[in-house]
C-alpha positions in Angstrom: 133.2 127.8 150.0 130.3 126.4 147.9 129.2 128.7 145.3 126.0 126.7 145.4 125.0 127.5 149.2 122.9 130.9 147.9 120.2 128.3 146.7 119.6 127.3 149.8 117.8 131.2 150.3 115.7 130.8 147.6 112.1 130.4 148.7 111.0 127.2 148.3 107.1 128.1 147.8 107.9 130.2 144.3 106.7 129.2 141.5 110.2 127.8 138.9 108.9 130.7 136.7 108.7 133.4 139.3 110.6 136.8 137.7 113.7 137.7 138.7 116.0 140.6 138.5 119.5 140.9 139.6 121.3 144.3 140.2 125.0 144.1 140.9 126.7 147.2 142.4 129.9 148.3 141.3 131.5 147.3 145.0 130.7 145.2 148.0 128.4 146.3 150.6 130.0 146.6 154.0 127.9 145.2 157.0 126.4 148.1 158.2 125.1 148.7 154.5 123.6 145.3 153.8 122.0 145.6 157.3 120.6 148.9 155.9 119.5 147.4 152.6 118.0 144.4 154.3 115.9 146.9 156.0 115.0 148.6 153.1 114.4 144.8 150.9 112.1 144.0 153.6 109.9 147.1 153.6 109.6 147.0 150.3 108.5 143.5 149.8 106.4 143.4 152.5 104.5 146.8 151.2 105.1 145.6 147.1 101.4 145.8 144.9 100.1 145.0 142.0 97.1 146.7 141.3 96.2 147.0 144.6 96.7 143.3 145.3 99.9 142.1 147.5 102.7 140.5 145.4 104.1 137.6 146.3 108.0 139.1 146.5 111.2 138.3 148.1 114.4 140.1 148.0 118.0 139.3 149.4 121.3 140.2 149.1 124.0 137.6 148.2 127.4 137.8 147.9 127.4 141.1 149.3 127.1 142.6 146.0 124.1 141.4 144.4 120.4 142.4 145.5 118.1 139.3 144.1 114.2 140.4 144.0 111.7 138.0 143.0 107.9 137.8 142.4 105.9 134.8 141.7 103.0 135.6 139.7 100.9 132.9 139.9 99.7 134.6 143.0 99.6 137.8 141.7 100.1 139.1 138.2 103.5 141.4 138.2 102.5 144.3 135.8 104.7 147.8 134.9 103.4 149.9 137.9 104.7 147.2 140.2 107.8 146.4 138.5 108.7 150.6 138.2 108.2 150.5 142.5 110.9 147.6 142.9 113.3 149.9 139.9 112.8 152.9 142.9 113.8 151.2 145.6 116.6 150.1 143.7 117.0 153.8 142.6 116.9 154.7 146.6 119.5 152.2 147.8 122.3 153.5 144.7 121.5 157.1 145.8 122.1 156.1 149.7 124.7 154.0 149.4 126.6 155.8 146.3 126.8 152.2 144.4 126.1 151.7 141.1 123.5 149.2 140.6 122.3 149.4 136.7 125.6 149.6 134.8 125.2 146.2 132.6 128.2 146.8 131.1 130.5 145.9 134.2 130.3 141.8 134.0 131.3 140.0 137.8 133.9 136.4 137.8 134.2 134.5 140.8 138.1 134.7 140.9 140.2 134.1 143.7 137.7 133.2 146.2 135.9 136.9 145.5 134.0 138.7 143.1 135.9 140.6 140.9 134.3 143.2 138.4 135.3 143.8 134.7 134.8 146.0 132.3 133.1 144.2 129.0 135.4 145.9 126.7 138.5 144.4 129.0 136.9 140.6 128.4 139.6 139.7 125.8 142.2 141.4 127.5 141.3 139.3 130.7 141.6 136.4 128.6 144.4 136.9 126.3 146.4 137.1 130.1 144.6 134.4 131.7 142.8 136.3 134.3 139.7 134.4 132.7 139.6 131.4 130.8 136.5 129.1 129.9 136.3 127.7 133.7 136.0 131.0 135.5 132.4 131.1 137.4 130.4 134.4 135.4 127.6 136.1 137.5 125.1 135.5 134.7 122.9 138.4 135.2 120.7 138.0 132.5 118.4 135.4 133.8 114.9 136.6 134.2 113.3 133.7 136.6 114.0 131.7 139.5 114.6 128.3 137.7 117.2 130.3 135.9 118.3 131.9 139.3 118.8 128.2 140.4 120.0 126.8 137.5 121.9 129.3 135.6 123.6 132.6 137.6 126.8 130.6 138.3 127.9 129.6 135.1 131.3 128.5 133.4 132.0 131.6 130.7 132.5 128.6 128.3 128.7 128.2 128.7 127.6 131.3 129.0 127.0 134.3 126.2 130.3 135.6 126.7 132.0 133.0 124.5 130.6 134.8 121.4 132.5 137.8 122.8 136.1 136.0 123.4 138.1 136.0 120.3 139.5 132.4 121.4 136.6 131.3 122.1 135.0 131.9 119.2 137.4 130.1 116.5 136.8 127.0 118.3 
């Protein structure tokens, strides 16, 4: 599998600095739920203001675990009353679905052809017994536009913030 392929469903027409936010949940959807949150994306975007004005949104799932909303604001400006709407529907899929979608403090690997979740507080443990190591695809979460979406989700933990967290890393 190509870890690259989820760029292919980025739209095109966005602007490179279009916001992004990425909320993992703490398992993967099964079919019938990402059905239900595609249903739920799609309302949402095609409903989502900004003072009064439509935004320019688009939301997906990917890897089953990770719900991707984006707004270009070159055609609208994306301000707090907007941006609190998209954190409810968020809200309203975790209570449906009984995921958690806002704990930042569980980090996601691509390991073994899956995602696998880990506790931040595990990350030298994981290392110290090779479960990670400075080639292991991280789920960088922290990117805030679609340029970084692109560019930057999918990255080696050797190049992402993590290695300041990594004992072994750190002494090199």
């Amino acid at each position: 599998m190509n870890l690259r392929e989820y760029q292919s469903f980025c739209p095109l027409n966005f602007s490179n600095q279009s916001k992004v936010w990425i909320y993992q949940s703490n398992r993967l959807f099964s079919i019938s739920e990402a059905f239900e949150i595609e249903t739920i994306l799609n309302e949402f975007v095609a409903n989502w203001k900004s003072h009064g004005a439509p935004v320019k949104g688009f939301a997906n799932l990917f890897f089953g675990q990770f719900i991707v909303l984006m707004a270009d604001g070159t055609a609208t400006t994306v301000g707090g009353c907007s941006t609190d709407s998209s954190v409810h529907t968020i809200k309203k899929i975790e209570q449906l679905l009984k995921v958690d979608l806002f704990n930042r403090q569980n980090l996601a690997f691509y390991i073994k052809d899956k995602v696998q979740l880990l506790p931040i507080t595990q990350i030298n443990y994981a290392w110290d017994n090779h479960f990670i190591n400075g080639e292991t695809i991280y789920f960088n979460n922290t990117i805030t536009t679609k340029e970084g979406f692109l560019n930057d989700w999918l990255i080696p933990v050797k190049s992402s913030w993590l290695k300041s967290k990594i004992k072994a890393l750190t002494i090199d």
